[in-house]
C-alpha positions as CSV (number, residue, x, y, z in Angstrom):
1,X,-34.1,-15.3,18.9
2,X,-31.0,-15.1,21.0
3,X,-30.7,-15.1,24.5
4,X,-29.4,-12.2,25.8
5,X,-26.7,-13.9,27.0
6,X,-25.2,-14.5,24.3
7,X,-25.5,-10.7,23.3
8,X,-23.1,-9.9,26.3
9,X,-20.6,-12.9,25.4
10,X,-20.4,-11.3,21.6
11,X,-19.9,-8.0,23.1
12,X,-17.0,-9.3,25.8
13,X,-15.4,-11.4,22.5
14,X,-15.0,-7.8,20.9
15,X,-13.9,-5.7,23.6
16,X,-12.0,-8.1,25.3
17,X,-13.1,-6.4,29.0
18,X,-15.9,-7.0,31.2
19,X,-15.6,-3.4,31.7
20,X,-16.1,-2.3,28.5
21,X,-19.0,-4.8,27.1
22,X,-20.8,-3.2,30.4
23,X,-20.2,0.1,29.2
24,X,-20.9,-0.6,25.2
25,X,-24.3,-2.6,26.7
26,X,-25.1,-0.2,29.4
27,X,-25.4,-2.7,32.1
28,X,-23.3,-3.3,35.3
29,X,-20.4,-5.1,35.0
30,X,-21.7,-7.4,37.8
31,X,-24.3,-8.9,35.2
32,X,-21.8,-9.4,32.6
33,X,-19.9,-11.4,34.7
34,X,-23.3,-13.3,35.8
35,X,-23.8,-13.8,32.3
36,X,-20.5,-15.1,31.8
37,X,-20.7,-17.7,34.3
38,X,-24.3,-18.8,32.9
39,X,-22.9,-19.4,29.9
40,X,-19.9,-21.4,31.1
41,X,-21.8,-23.4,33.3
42,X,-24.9,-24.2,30.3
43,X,-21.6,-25.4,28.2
44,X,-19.3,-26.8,30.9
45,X,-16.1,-25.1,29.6
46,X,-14.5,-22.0,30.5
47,X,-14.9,-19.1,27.5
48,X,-12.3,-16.5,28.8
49,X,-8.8,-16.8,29.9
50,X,-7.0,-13.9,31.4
51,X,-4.1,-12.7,29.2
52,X,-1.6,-9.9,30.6
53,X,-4.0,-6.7,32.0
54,X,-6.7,-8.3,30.0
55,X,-9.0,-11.3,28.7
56,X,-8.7,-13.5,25.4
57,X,-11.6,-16.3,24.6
58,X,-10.7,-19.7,25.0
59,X,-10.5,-21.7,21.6
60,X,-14.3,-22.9,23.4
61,X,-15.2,-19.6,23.2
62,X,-13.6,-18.4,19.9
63,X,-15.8,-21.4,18.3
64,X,-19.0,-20.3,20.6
65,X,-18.2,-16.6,19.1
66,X,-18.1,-18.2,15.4
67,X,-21.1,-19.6,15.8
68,X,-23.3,-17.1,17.7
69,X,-21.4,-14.2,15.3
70,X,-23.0,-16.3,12.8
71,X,-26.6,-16.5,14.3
72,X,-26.7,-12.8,15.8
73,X,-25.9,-11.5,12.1
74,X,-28.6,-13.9,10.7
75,X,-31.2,-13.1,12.6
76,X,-30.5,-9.4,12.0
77,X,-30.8,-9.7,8.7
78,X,-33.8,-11.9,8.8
79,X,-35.7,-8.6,10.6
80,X,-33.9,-6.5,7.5
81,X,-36.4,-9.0,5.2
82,X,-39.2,-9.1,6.7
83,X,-39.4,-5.7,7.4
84,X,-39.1,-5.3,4.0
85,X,-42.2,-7.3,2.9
86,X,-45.6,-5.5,2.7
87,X,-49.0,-6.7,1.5
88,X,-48.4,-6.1,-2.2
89,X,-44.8,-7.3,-2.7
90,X,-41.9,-8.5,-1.6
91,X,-39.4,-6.3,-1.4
92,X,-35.8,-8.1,-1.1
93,X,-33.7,-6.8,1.6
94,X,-30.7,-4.7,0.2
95,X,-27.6,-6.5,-1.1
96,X,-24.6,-5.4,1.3
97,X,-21.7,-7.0,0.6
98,X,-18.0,-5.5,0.1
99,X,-15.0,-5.8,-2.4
100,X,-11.6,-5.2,-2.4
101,X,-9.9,-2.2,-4.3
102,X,-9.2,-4.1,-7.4
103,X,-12.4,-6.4,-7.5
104,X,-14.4,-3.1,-6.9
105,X,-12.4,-1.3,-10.1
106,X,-12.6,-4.1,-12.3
107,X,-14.9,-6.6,-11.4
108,X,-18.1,-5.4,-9.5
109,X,-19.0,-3.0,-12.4
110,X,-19.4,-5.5,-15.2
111,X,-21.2,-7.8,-12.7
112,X,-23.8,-4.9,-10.6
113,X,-24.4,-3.6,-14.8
114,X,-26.2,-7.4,-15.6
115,X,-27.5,-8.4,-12.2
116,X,-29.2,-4.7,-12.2
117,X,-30.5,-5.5,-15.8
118,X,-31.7,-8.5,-14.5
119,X,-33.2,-7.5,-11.4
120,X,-33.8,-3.8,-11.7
121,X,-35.8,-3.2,-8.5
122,X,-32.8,-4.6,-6.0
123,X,-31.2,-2.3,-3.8
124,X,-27.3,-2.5,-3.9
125,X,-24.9,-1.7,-0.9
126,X,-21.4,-1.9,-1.6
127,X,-18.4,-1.3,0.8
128,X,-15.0,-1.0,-0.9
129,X,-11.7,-2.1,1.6
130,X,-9.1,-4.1,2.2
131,X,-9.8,-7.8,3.0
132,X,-8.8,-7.3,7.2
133,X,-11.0,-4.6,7.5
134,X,-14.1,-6.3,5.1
135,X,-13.4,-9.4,7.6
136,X,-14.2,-7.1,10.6
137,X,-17.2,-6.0,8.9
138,X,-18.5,-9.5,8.2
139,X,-18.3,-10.2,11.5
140,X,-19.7,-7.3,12.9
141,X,-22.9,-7.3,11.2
142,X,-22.3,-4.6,9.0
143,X,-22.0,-6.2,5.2
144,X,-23.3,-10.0,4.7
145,X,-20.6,-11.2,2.8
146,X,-17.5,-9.7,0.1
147,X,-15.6,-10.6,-3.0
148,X,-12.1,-10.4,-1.6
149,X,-8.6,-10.9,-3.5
150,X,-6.6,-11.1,0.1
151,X,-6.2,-14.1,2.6
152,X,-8.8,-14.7,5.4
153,X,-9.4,-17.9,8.3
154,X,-11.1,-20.4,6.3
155,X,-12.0,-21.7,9.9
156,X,-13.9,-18.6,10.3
157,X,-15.3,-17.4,6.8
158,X,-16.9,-20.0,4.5
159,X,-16.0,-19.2,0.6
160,X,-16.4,-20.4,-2.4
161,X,-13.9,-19.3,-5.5
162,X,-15.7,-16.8,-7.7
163,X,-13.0,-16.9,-10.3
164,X,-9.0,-17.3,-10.9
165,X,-7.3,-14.6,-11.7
166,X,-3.8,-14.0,-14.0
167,X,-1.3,-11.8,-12.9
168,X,0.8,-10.0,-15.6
169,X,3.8,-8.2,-15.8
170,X,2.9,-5.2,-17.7
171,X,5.0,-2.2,-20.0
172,X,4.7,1.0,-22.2
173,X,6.4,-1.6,-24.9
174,X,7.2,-5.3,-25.6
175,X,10.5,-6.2,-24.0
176,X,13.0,-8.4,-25.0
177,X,12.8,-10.9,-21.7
178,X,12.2,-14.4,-21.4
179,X,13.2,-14.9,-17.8
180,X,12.1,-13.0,-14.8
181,X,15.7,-12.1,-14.2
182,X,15.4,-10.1,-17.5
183,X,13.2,-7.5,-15.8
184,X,15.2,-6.7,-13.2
185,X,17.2,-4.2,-14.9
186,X,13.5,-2.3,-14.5
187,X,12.1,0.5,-12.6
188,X,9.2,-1.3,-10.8
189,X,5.7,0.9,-9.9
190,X,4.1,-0.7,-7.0
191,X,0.8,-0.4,-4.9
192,X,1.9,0.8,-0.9
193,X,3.3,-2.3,1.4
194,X,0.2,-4.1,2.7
195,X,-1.9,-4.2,-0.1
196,X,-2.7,-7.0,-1.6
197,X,-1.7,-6.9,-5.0
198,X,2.1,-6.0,-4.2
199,X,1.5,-9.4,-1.4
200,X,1.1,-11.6,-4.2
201,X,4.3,-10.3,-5.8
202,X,6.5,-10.1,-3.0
203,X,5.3,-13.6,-1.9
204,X,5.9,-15.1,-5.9
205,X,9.6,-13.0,-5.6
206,X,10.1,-14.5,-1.9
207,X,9.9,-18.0,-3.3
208,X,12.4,-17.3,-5.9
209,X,15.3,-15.5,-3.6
210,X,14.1,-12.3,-5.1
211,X,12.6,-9.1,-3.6
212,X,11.3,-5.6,-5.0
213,X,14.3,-4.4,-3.9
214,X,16.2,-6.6,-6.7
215,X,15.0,-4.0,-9.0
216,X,16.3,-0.9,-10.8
217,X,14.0,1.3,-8.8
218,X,10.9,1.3,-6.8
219,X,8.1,3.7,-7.7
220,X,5.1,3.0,-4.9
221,X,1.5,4.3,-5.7
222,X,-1.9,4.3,-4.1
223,X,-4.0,4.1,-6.9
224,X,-4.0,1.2,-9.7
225,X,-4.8,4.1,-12.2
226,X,-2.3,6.0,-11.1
227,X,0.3,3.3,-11.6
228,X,-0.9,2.0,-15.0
229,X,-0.6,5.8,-15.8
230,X,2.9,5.9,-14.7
231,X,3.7,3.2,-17.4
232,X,2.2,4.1,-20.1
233,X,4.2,7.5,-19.6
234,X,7.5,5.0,-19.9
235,X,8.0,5.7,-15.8
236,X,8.9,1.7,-15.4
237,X,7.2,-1.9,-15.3
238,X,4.3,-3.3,-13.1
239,X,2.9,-6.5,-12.1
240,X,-0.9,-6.4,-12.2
241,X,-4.1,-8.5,-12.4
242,X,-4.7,-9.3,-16.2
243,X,-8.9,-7.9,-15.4
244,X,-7.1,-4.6,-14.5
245,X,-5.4,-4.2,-17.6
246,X,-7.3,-5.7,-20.4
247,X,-8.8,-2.6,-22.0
248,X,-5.3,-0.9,-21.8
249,X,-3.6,-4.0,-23.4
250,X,-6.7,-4.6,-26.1
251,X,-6.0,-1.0,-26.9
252,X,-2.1,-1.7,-27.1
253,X,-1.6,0.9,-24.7
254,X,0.2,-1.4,-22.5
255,X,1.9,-4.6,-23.6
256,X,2.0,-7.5,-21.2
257,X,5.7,-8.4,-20.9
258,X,5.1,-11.2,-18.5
259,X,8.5,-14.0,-19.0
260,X,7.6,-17.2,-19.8
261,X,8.9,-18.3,-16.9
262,X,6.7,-16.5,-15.1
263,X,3.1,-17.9,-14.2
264,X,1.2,-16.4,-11.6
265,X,-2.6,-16.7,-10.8
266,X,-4.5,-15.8,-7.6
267,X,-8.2,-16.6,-6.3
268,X,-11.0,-13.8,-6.2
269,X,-13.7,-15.7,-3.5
270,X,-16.9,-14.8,-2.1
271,X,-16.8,-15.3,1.3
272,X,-19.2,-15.0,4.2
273,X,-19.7,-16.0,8.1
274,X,-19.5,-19.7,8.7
275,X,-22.1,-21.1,10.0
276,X,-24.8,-18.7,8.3
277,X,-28.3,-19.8,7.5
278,X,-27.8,-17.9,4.4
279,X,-25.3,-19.7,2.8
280,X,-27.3,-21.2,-0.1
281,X,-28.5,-17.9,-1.3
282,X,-24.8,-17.1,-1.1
283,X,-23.8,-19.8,-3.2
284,X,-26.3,-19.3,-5.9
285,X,-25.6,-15.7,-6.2
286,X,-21.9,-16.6,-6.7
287,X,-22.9,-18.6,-9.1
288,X,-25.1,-16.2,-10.9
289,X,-22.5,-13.2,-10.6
290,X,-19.7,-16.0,-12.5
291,X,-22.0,-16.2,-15.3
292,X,-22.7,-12.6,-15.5
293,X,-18.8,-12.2,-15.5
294,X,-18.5,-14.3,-18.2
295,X,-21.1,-12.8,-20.4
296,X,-19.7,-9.4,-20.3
297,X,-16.0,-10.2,-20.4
């Protein structure tokens, strides 16, 4: 078990006030500052610096909060699985994990259908957000690990690469263009700024002195659906992940125009606190989930 100690340093780490972790732990602010100063003294380094009206950890402390993040989450859901044991069976501990918009649309379902099949009794949690915010949760106890598209601190998150993604440009018909430049002339239909499949784009358009903005038009959406909609009613062009668009294009409901000079892939990983005792189990069940993928692609 943790000291309770280190309770009160996760709690400062997160509100970034003395003031506050008292309030959130319902203790003075006298013994959070005690505890503080226990904890700087057991590992000889300060942990908090001040920074303008407030405080920031020290990179000390941002590694102690990586690693008792880690242990406090662990040790949580340790008393989620044996809670959930009982004379006659054992009874796993519910899967809570999250995925990011297009993993969850695309992904997930093929992969929840044959792990289900397989193991019918497990409970399944899912959280669907963008990578920041499935990040946060991670850290904050509340899922145990994601399947994210976006980028996260490899110093912070331990991963391993579930699977590598293509990323086509897609139309209502085949178009006559062999270079990227030949799409230009397009209306292009776009998720919002921010999300992480028009990041990809704008990064891949960056590197070629191009932007959105190079386009005929720019159409933004919310919804993948909602844009792949959009283009099969002729609206414009799209760039999408290929596991997004393969019934539509199977169906030649969509024809991928992507130029040959075009060739874009991007990473789908599982990812999960560094340091966790649980990181085996996380391993094998990315494992397991790639060859359910596979068998039902």
């Amino acid at each position: 078990m943790l000291d309770y100690r280190a309770y009160t340093f996760l709690e400062v780490c997160r509100q970034r006030s003395y003031t506050r972790a008292a309030e959130e732990l319902h203790i003075s602010q006298p013994a959070v500052s005690q505890h503080i100063r226990q904890l700087e003294q057991q590992y000889g380094c300060a942990l908090f610096a001040k920074a303008g009206r407030g405080i920031e950890p020290t990179p000390a402390g941002d590694e102690l909060f990586c690693a008792l993040g880690a242990m406090a989450n662990d040790e949580e859901r340790l008393q989620r699985e044996l809670s959930s044991l009982n004379e006659n069976a054992a009874v796993r501990a519910p899967l809570r994990f999250g995925c990011t918009r297009t993993v969850a649309d695309y992904v997930a379902p093929r992969i929840l259908a044959k792990h289900l099949a397989c193991r019918p009794d497990d409970q399944i949690l899912m959280q669907v957000e963008n990578t920041a915010e499935l990040l946060n949760q991670i850290e904050a106890g509340a899922i145990d690990f994601a399947l994210v598209e976006g980028s996260f601190d490899r110093a912070r998150f331990d991963h391993v690469v579930f699977s590598c993604e293509p990323y086509v440009a897609i139309a209502r018909h085949a178009l006559d263009a062999t270079r990227l430049e030949d799409l230009l002339g397009q209306r292009i239909i776009l998720r919002e700024p921010g999300s992480g499949t028009r990041e990809i784009l704008e990064r891949y358009l960056a590197v070629r002195n191009l932007s959105v903005r190079d386009f005929a038009g720019i159409i933004e959406l919310a919804s993948i659906p909602a844009i792949k909609a959009c283009v099969r009613a002729g609206a414009g062009i799209s760039f999408l992940y290929r596991a997004a668009v393969e019934s539509e294009l199977a169906h030649r409901e969509l024809a991928d125009v992507t130029p040959a000079d075009v060739s874009i892939e991007h990473h789908f990983e599982l990812i999960w606190q560094r340091g966790s005792l649980f990181a085996a189990r996380y391993r094998a069940l990315a494992r397991t989930w790639q060859a359910h993928a596979s068998t039902t692609a």
